[in-house]
N, C-alpha and C positions, 0 to 999 in steps of 0.2 A: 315527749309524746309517747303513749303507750299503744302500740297496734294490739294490744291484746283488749284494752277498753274496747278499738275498733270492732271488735271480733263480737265484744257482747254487746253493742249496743246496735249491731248489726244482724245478730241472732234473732230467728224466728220464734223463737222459744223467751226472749226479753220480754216480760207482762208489763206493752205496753198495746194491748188488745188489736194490733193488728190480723191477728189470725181470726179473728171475727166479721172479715169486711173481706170483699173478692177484688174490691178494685175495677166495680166494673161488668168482670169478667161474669156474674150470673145470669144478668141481664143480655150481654152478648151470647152466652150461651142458648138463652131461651131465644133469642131472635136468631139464632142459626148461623150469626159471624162468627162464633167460635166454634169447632167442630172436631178438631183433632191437634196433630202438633204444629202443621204448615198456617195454621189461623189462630193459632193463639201465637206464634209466633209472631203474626203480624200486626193483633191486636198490641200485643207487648211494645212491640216497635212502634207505634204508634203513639203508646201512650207515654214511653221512654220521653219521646220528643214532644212532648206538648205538657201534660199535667207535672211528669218526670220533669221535666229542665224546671216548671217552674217552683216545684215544692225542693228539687236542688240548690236553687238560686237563693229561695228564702234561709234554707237550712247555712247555705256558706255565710250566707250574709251575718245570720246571726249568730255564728263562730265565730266570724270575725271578728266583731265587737260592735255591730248596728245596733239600733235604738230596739231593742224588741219588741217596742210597742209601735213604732213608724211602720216596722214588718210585717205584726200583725194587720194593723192598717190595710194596708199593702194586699194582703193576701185575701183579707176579704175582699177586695177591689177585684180581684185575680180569679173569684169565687162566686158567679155571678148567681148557681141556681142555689135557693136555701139547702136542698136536704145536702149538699155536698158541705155547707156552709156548719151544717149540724152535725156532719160528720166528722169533721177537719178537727172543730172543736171538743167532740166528745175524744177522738183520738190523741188531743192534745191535751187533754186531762188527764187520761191515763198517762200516758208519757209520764205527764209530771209528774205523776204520783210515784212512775216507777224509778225517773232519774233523781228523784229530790231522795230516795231513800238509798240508791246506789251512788250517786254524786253531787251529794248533797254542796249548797253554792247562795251566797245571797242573791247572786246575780237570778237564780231560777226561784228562791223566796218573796223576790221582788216582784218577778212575773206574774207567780202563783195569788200573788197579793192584788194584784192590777187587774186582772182579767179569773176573777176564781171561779166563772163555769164555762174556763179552757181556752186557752191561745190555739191558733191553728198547729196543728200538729208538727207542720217541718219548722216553724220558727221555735217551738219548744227541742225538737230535734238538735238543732244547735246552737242551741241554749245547752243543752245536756251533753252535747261535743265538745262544746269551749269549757264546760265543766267538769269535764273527763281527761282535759288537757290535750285534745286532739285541734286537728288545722282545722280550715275552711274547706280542704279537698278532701278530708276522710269524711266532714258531714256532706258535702254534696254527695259524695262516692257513697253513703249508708241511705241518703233519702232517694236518690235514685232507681238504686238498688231495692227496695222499699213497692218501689211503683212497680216494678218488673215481678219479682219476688212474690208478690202477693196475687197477682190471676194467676202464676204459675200455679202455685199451691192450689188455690182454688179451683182449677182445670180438672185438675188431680181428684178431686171431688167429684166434683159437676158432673166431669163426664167419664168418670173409671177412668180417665188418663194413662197413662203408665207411668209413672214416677221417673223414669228414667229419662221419657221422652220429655217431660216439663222441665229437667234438670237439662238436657242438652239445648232446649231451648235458650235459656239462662246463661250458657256456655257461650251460644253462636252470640250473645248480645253484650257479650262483656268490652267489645271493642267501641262498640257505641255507646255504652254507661260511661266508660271512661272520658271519652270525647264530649259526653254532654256535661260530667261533671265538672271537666276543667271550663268549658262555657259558662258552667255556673259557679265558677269561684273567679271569671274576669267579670262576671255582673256583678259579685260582691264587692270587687276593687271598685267597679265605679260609682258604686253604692254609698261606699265613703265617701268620694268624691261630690258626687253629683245627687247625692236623695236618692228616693226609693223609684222613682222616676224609671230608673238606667233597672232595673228587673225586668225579667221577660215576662209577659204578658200571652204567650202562645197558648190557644185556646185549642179545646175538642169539643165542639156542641154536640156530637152524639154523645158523648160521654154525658153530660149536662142533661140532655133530653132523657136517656136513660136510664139517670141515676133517680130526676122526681118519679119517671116511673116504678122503678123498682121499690122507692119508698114505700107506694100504695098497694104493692101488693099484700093481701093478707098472710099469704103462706110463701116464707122465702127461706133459704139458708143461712143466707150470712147476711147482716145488719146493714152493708151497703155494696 
């Protein structure tokens, strides 16, 4: 296992075009739930526990050695409004494109082959963990991270933030990343087990509602 894979395929800076997408958080800005560090805090937390656990759950699962395509599956089941649908997958393309050239795997040629305009982005995630020779706990622990990580940065924009204060947000949430990610590497075991059935399902319908909005606006920052 190499924690130093961990390290880049956790980096912000990895071109797999998350830095393109707020997560959320532009649309929460424009309706005034995010506002400074104590609301983007709680949006974070928020989304930690719900969209977080379950792009977590998918990512352990497909470490571990699940069907990538039952996950897929899965995920769009998990993914109820399109433009989130259109996201996941455009984000899952990138991925591929960036993990088949740093860890390269038939196991992610195979994906690439089955699904070629983009698997959801956490079931490529680890797809590209178990191809990096990393566990089911570093990819929950990097897709979780992922969820949190990306309105921080975005904040940081949106609203002149102060870098510091989105970075201690990110600090005060590491005890709950970690708690959700081991959540979601016991719905990987039971995923072997039991089908794709046993993934969490934890929904955010404002997230959903305000992601087809932000699709339609003509003038936006960041692509979702």
């Amino acid at each position: 296992m190499s924690r130093a894979a961990l390290l880049v395929l956790a980096d912000g800076r990895f071109p797999a075009g998350g830095h393109a997408h707020s997560g959320g958080a532009e649309a929460a800005v424009e309706a005034g739930r995010i506002r400074d560090a104590a609301s983007l805090e709680e949006f974070c937390r928020g989304r930690l526990h719900t969209a977080g656990l379950v792009a977590a759950a998918l990512a352990a699962a497909a470490a571990a050695g699940c069907d990538p395509l039952a996950l897929d599956e899965a995920a769009d089941a998990r993914t109820p409004v399109p433009a989130l649908r259109h996201t996941a997958r455009r984000l899952g393309r990138q991925m591929m494109r960036a993990a088949r050239a740093t860890w390269p795997s038939a196991e992610l040629d195979a994906l690439a082959a089955a699904r070629p305009r983009g698997a959801h982005q956490p079931v490529v995630l680890g797809l590209a963990a178990r191809s990096a020779g990393l566990d089911p706990l570093d990819a929950a622990g990097a897709a979780a991270y992922e969820n949190v990580s990306g309105p921080a940065t975005a904040a940081v924009r949106l609203l002149s933030l102060d870098p510091f204060d989105a970075t201690a947000v990110l600090a005060r949430l590491a005890a709950p990343l970690d708690r959700v990610a081991e959540q979601a590497v016991e719905a990987a075991r039971r995923v072997l087990l039991e089908g794709t059935g046993a993934l969490p399902a934890a929904s955010a319908p404002l997230l959903d509602i305000t992601a087809e909005q932000h699709a339609a606006w003509p003038v936006r920052l960041f692509a979702s």
